[in-house]
Every structure is written in structure tokens, then in C-alpha cells.
C-alpha positions as CSV (number, residue, x, y, z in Angstrom):
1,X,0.9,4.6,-7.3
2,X,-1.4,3.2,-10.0
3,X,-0.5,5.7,-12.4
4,X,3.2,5.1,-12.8
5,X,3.9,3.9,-16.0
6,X,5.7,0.1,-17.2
7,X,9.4,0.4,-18.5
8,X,10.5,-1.9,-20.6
9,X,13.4,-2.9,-22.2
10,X,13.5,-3.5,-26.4
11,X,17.3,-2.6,-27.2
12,X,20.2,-4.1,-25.8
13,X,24.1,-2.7,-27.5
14,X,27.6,-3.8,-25.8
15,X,31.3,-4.2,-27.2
16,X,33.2,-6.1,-24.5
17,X,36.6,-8.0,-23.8
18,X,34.1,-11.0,-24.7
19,X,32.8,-9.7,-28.6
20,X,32.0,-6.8,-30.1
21,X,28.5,-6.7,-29.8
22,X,25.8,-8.4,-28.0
23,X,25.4,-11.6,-29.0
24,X,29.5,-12.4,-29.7
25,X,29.6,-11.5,-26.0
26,X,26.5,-13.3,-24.4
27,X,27.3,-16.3,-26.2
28,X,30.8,-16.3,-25.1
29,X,29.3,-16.2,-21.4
30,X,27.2,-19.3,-22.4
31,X,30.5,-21.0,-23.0
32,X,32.1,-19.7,-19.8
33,X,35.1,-18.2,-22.0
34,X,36.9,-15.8,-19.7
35,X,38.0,-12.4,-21.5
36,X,41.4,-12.0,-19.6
37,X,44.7,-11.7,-21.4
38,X,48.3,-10.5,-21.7
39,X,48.2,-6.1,-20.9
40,X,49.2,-4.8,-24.0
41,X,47.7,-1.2,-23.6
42,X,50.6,-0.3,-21.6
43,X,54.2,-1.2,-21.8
44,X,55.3,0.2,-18.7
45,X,58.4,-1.4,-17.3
46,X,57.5,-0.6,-13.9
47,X,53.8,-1.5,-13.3
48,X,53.9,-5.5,-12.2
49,X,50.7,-6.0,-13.5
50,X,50.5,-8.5,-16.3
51,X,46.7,-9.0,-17.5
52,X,43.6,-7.1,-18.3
53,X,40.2,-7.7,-20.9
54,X,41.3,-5.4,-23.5
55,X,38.5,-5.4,-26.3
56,X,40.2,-7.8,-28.8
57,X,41.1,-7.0,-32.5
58,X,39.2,-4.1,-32.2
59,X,39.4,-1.5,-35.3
60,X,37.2,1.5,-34.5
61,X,36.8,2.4,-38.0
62,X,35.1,-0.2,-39.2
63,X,32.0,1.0,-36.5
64,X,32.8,5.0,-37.3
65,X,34.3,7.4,-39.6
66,X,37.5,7.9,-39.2
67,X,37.3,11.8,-39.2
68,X,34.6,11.5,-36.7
69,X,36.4,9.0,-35.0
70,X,39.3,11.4,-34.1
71,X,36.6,13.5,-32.7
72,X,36.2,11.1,-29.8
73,X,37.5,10.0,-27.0
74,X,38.2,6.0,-26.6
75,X,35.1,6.0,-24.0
76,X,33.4,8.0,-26.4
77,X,33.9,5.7,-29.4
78,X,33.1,2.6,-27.4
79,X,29.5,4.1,-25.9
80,X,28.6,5.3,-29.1
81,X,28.8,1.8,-30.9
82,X,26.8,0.2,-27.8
83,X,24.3,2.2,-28.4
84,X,24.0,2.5,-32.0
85,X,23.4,-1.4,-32.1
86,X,20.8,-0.8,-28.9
87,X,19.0,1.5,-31.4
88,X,19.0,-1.0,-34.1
89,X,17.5,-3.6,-32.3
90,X,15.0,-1.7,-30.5
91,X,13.5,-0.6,-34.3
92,X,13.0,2.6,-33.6
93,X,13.2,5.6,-36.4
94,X,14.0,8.8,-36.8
95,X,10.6,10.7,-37.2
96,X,8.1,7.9,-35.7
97,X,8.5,9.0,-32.3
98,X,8.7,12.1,-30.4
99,X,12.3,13.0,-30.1
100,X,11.7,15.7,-27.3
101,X,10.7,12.9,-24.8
102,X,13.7,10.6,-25.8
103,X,16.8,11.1,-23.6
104,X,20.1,10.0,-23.0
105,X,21.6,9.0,-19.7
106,X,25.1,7.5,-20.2
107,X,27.7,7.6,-17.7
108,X,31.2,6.4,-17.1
109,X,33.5,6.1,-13.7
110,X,36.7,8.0,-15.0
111,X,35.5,9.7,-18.7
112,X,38.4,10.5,-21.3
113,X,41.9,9.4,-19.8
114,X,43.0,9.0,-22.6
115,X,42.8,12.1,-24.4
116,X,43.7,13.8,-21.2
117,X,47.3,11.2,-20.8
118,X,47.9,12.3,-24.8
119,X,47.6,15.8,-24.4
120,X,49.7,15.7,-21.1
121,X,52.1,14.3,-23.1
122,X,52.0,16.6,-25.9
123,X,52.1,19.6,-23.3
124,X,55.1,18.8,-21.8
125,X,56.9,18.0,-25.6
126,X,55.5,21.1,-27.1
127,X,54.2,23.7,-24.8
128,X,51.1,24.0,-23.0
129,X,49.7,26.4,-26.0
130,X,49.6,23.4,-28.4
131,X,47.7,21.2,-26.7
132,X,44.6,19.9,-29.3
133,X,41.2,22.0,-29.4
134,X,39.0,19.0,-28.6
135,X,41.2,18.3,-25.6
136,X,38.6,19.8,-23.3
137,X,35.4,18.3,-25.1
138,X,37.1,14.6,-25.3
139,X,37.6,14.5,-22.1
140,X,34.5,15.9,-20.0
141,X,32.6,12.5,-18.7
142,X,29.5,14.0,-20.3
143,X,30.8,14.2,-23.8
144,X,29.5,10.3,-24.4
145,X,25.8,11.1,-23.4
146,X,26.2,14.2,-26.0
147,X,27.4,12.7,-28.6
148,X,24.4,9.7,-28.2
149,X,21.8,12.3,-28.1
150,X,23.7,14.2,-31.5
151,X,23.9,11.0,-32.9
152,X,20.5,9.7,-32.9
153,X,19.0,12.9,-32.8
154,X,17.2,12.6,-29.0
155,X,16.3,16.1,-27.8
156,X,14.9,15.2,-24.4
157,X,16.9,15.1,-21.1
158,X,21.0,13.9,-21.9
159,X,23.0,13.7,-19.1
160,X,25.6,11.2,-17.4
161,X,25.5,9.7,-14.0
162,X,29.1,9.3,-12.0
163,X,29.5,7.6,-9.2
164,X,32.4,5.4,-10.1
165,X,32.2,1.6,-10.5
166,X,28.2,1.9,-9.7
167,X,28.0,4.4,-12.2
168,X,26.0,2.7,-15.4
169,X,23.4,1.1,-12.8
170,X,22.4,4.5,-11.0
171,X,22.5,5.5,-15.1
172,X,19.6,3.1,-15.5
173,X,17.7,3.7,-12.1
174,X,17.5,6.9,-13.0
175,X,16.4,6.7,-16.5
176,X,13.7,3.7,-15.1
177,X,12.4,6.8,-13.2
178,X,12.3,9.0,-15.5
179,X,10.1,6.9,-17.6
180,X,8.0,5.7,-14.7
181,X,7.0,8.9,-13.8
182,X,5.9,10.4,-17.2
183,X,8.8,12.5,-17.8
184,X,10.2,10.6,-20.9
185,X,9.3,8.0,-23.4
186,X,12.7,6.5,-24.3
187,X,15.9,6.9,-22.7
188,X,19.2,5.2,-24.2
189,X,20.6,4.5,-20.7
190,X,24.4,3.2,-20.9
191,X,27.5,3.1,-19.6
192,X,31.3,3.4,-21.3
193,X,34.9,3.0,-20.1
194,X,38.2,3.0,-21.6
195,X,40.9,3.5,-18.3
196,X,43.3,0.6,-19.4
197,X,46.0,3.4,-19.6
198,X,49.5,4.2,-17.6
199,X,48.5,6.1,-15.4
200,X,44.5,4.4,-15.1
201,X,46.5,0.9,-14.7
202,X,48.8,2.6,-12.2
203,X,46.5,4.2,-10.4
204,X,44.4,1.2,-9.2
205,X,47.6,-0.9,-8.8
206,X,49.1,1.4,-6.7
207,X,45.7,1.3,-4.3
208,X,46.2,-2.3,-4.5
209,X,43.2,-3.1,-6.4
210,X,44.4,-5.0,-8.9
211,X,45.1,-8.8,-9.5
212,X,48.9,-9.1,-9.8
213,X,48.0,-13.2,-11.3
214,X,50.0,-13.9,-14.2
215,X,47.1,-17.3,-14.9
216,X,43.9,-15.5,-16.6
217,X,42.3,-17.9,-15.2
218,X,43.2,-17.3,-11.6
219,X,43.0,-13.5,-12.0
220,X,39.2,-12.4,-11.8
221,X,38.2,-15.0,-8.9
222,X,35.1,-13.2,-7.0
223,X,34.6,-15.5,-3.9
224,X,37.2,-17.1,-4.3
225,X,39.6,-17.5,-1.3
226,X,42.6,-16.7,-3.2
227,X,41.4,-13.9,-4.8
228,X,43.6,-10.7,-4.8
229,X,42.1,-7.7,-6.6
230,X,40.0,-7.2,-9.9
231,X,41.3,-7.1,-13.8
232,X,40.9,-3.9,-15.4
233,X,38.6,-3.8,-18.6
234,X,37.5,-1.7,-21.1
235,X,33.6,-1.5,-23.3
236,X,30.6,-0.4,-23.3
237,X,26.7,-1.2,-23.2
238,X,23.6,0.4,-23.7
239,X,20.1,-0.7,-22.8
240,X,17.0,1.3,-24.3
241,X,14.4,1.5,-21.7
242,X,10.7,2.4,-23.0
243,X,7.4,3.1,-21.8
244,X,5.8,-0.3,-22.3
245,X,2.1,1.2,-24.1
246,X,4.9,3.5,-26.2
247,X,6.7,0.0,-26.9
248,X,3.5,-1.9,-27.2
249,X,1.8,0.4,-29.9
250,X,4.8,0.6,-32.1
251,X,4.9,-3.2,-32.4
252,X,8.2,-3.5,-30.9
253,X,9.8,-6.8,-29.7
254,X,10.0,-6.3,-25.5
255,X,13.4,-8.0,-24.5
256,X,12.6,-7.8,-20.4
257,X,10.9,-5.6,-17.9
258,X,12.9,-3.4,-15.0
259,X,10.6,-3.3,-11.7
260,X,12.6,-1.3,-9.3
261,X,15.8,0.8,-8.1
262,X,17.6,1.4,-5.0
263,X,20.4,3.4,-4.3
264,X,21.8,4.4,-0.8
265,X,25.9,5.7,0.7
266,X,27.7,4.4,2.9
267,X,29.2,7.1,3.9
268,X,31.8,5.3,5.7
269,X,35.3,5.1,3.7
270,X,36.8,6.7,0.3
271,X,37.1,3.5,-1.3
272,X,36.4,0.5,1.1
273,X,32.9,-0.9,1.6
274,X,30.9,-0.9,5.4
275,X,32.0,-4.3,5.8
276,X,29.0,-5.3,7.5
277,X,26.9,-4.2,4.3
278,X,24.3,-2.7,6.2
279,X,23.4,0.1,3.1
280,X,24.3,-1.9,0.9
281,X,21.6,-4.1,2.1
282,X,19.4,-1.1,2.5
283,X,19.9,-0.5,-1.0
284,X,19.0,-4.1,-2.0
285,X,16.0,-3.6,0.1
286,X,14.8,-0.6,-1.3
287,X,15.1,-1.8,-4.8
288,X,13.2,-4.5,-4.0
289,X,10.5,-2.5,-1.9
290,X,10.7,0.1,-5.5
291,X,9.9,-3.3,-7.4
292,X,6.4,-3.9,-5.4
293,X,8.0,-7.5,-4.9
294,X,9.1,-9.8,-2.0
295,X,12.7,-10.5,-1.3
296,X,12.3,-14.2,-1.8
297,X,10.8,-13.4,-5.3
298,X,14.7,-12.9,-6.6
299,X,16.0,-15.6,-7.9
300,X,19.1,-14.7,-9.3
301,X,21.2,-12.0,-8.6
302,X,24.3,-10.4,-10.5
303,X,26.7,-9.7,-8.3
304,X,28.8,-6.7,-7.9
305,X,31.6,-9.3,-7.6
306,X,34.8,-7.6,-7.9
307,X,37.2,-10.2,-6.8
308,X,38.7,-7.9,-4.4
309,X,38.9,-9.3,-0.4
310,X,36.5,-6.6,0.9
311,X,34.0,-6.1,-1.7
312,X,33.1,-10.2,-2.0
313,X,32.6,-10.6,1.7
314,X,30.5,-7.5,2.1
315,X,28.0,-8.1,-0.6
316,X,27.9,-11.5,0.8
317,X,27.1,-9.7,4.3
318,X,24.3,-7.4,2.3
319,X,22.7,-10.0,0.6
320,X,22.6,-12.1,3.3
321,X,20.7,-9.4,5.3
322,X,18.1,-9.1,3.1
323,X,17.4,-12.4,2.0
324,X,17.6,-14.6,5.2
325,X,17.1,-17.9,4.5
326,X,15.8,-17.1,0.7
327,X,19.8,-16.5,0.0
328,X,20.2,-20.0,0.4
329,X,17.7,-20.3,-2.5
330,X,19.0,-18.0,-5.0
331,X,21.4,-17.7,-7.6
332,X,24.3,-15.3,-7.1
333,X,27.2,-15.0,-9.8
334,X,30.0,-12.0,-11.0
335,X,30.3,-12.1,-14.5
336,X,33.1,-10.1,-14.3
337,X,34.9,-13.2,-13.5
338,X,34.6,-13.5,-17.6
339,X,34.7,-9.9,-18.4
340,X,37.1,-8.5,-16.1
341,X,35.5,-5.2,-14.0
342,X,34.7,-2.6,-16.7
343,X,34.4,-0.2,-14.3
344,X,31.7,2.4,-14.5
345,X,30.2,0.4,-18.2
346,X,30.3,-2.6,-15.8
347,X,26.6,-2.1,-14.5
348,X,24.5,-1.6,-18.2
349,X,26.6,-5.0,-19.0
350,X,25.9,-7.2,-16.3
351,X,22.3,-6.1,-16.3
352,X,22.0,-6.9,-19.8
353,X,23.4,-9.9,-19.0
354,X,20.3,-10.2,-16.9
355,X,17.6,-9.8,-19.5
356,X,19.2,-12.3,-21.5
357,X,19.1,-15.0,-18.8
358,X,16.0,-14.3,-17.6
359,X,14.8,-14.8,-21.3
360,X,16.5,-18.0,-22.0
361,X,16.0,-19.2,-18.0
362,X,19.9,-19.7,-17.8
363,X,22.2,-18.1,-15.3
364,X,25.9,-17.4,-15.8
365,X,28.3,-18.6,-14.1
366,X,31.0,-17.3,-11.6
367,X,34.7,-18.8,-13.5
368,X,37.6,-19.0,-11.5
369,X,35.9,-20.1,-8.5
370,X,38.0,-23.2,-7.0
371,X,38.5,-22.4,-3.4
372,X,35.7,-20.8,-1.8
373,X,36.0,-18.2,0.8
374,X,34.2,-19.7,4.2
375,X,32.9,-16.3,4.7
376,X,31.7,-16.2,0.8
377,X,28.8,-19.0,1.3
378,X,26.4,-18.5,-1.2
379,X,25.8,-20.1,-4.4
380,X,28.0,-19.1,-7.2
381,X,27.3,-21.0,-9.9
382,X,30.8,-22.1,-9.9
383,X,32.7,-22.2,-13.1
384,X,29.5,-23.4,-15.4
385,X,26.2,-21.7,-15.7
386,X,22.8,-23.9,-15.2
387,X,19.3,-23.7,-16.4
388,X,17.0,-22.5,-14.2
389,X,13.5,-21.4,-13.7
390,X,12.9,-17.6,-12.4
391,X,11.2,-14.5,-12.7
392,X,13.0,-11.7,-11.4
393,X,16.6,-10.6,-11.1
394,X,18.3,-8.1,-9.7
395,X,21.7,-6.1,-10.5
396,X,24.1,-5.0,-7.9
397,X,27.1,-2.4,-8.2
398,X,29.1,-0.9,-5.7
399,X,31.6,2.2,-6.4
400,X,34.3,4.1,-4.6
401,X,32.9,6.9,-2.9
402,X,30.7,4.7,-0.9
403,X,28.1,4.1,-3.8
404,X,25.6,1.1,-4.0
405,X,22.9,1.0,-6.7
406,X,20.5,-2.0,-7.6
407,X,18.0,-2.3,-10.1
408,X,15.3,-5.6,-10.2
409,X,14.5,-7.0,-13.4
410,X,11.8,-9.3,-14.6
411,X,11.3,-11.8,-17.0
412,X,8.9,-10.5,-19.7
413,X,5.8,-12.7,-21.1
414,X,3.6,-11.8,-24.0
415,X,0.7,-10.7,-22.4
């Protein structure tokens, strides 16, 4: 086991409901601003669903080209500026490192809906024969990771991890592996989504996922007892994870440190969780086992936290588990209660959300939160985040299909 390799983290990119890059959005969860509003994406009649965190005077061609632009699905265009800022920050450059052992792993839950809602549309108006040449590479869930790799000119491994709303953080468990085991150097691990469309929107309402609040402020409530389904949002992130002597001998500026990865199935429903938790706890479990840590080392965790009735109670369950009377101890917030649930970019966000708390020693808070669920009885940080003193963190994500992925994070110090 000694010879598995550090990974560290030195580039973090995102463009969120919050801001258009990492620090408009991570200081905008310093000031507990919640990234809900009015649904303007779709003007359907029919759908009663009035809010979602739409990125926000958001022009895609002041990030890229306009011809290229065109080239790209929304999802595409939204991973692609993550992790060109990820990139920037980490320092790295074209021709300084090996690019055959830098890889991509950037996933999504859904991929290009809406390429493939436009082209529907354009079938039925002008015959199936006319639909656009790209349609078919805009909207493959892969195409993102591709067009990374193209991008920044990464030859190793590029590939994209879906497993729905868990997607981004199996995306980074995998990539933490990768690099562990001496397989890659780099990896720009992310995650993208841009589903705020008719038929995305209609979709989850029709499964009764969705908040139906008019109040942004009453619409994303994880653990709240009046909580009645997530708000749909749209972004991206990207982390870049590096071996740390790879990091270390280029001079570069080490942001955190990810320790370990779970992953487990419940094999138990399409889209509801085991509502006794019990692999979602495994999961926690392993993550921490992976980690070479205790359970009551974790003192924060970023909750999965979708605001749906199931989902908050179970991960309670799952956590609870785990952590015995440590739970008590801990931390436990859903940023999403500020960002609304982007889905499968939802993971790489929250756990950069992570790094940056464990670096300033802050935690985020959990908005909305007025009337706690009985069964929800942990602390959530209600409605304002609070300085405190930890080491470790860990990310939790849960995705239709009966997915659960965590990944631990630590705090990094100079050695």
C-alpha cells in the first residue's frame, strides 16, 4: 500500500447560478446568497414550475469563439470554460509536462438536451434529412471530456463517468485512482450540465421532483420539514487532480489533498433511495476506510442534500450509521440549498466547495432551513456558515439508478 502515490488538488474552474467562475461563486456562498430565480429557459404554459438557478447574464462568447461556440452543445460550452480556468490556476503549460499521462474524466447526468430538443424540433418542421451534421457529436455525453482533452491538448485516458446526479463525484474517484495508482499524472476531472429545457424541466416535474415554491427562498430547503423537491440548475466545474511529487517539483500552489473514494448500489429502486441508507452508508464507509482515516476524523460533510422528502432522510439514516455518536460532532450542509441541484456537475462543485472551506476553516451553510425535519437531526449549519477548525471533509452524491459515491478530502499544509 506504501507505494500509492499522493493526489492533490492545484486547479479549481466552475460557472454556476452563483458567478461565473470560482471565486464570484465561493464568495457568494460566503454571503449565503441563494442562486434561485424566476424560470426563464422555458415558457411553457403548461409546466407549474416557476423557479430554477439559471447561470445569470451569461454570454458564451465572451469565454469562446463564436464559430466554435456553435460547435458545442450548452453542457459542452459550460465544461469547457470550468476547466479552462482550472487549467489557469493550476499553471500548468503546454510542453512542461507529459501530455500522454494527462487525462480527462468529465461526466454529466443527461449530456446535450439541448441540441437533441432543437434538432427534434427542426426534424419535425423540415424533415428528418435536414437535421444539423453535429447533431450526433453535440449530443453524446462524452463529447465534453473530448473536447477538454482537444482543448488543452491531454492525450492520456478521456472519458466521462454517468451515473446521473452522482455522476461528477464517481468522475473524481475515479480520476483520484487513476493517479494513485501510477496510471496518470494529471487528470482534469469535472462535471457539466445544462437540462433546464422543456422537456428536461418536464421530465423531473412530472416524477415529482421538483419544488413547485414560487418563494426562492422556500424552494431549495434540504432538511427542511417543508421541503418539496429540488430546483433545477445549470454549470459546471472542474477540479485538476495531480500527483503531489509531479505538483511538488513544478512549484505549483497545492489547493487541498483528496484521501479516499467510495462508491457502492443500491440496487433497490429506479430512482428512490434504500431508505434505511444502508449502502449508502457502506459507501461512506468505504470512502473513509479508502482514506486510511477514522470516521470521527470527518468533520464536515457536504451533503448530497437534494431537498427532496426521501433523499434528506436517507442520507441522514447513512450518515448516521457510520458516524454514531461522532455525527453529533460534525458539520453537515447542502449547498445546493444556494445553487439549486446541478445535477450530474453537482458533485465537482460541492467538492470544490470543500477545498475552499477546508482552506479558509469555514463551512457553508444550509439556507432555507426554518423548520427542521424531526427525522433530519443533524447539524446543518442553518441559514449562515461558521468558522470552524477541521481537517478532513468528505463529499456525498446520490443519483437515480441507485448510485452513491463519496470522496474524503483533506486540508492541505505546507509541508
Amino acid at each position: 500500500m506504501s507505494n500509492k502515490r499522493r493526489v492533490v488538488i492545484t486547479g479549481i474552474g466552475m460557472l454556476t447560478p452563483l458567478g461565473h467562475d470560482t471565486e464570484s461563486s465561493w464568495q457568494a456562498i460566503r454571503r449565503g446568497e441563494v442562486g434561485i430565480a424566476e424560470l426563464t429557459h422555458v415558457q411553457e404554459e403548461e409546466l407549474d414550475i416557476a423557479l430554477a438557478a439559471e447561470l445569470k447574464d451569461f454570454k458564451v462568447t465572451e469565454y469562446i469563439e463564436g464559430r466554435s461556440a456553435r460547435r458545442m452543445d450548452e453542457v459542452t460550452q459550460y465544461g469547457l470554460i470550468a476547466a479552462r480556468e482550472a487549467f489557469r490556476q493550476s499553471g500548468l503549460q503546454a510542453g512542461e509536462f507529459d501530455s500522454n499521462r494527462a487525462g480527462v474524466i468529465f461526466s454529466t447526468g443527461i449530456g446535450g438536451i439541448n441540441t437533441f430538443e432543437r434538432e427534434k424540433q427542426a426534424g419535425i418542421e423540415k424533415g428528418y434529412n435536414r437535421v444539423s451534421p453535429f447533431f450526433i457529436p453535440l449530443t453524446i455525453a462524452n463529447m465534453t471530456a473530448g473536447t477538454v482533452a482537444q482543448d488543452l491538448g491531454l492525450h492520456g485516458l478521456s472519458t466521462a463517468v454517468i451515473t446521473a446526479c452522482a455522476a461528477s463525484t464517481n468522475g473524481l474517484g475515479e480520476a483520484f485512482h487513476k493517479i494513485r495508482d501510477g496510471y496518470l499524472d494529471i487528470v482534469v476531472a469535472g462535471g457539466a450540465e445544462a437540462a433546464i429545457t422543456p422537456m428536461g424541466v418536464g421530465g423531473f416535474s412530472a416524477m415529482r421532483a421538483l419544488s413547485k415554491s414560487t418563494d426562492p427562498k422556500r424552494a431549495s430547503i434540504p432538511f427542511d420539514a417543508e421541503r418539496d423537491g429540488f430546483v433545477i440548475g445549470e454549470g459546471a466545474g472542474a477540479l485538476i487532480l495531480e500527483d503531489y511529487d509531479h505538483a511538488k517539483k513544478r512549484g505549483a500552489e497545492i489547493l487541498g489533498e483528496i484521501l479516499g473514494y467510495g462508491s457502492t448500489s443500491d440496487a433497490y429502486h429506479m430512482t428512490a433511495p434504500d431508505p434505511e441508507g444502508t449502502q449508502a452508508a457502506r459507501c461512506l464507509q468505504l470512502a473513509v476506510e479508502d482514506a486510511g482515516i477514522r470516521p470521527e476524523n470527518i468533520g464536515y460533510i457536504n451533503a448530497h442534500g437534494t431537498s427532496t422528502e426521501l433523499n434528506d432522510i436517507s442520507e441522514t439514516n447513512a450518515i448516521r450509521k457510520v458516524f454514531g455518536d461522532h455525527a453529533d460532532q460534525m458539520k453537515v450542509s447542502s449547498t445546493k440549498s444556494m445553487t439549486g441541484h446541478l445535477l450530474g456537475a453537482s458533485g465537482v462543485v460541492e467538492a470544490a466547495f470543500c477545498v475552499l472551506g477546508l482552506k479558509e476553516q469555514w463551512v457553508p451553510p444550509t439556507m432555507g432551513l426554518k423548520k427542521p425535519d424531526p427525522d433530519c437531526d443533524l447539524d446543518y449549519v442553518a441559514n449562515a456558515g461558521e468558522d470552524f477548525s477541521y481537517d478532513y471533509a468528505l463529499k456525498n452524491s446520490l443519483g437515480f439508478g441507485g448510485h452513491n459515491a463519496c470522496i474524503v478530502l483533506k486540508r492541505y499544509l505546507a509541508d
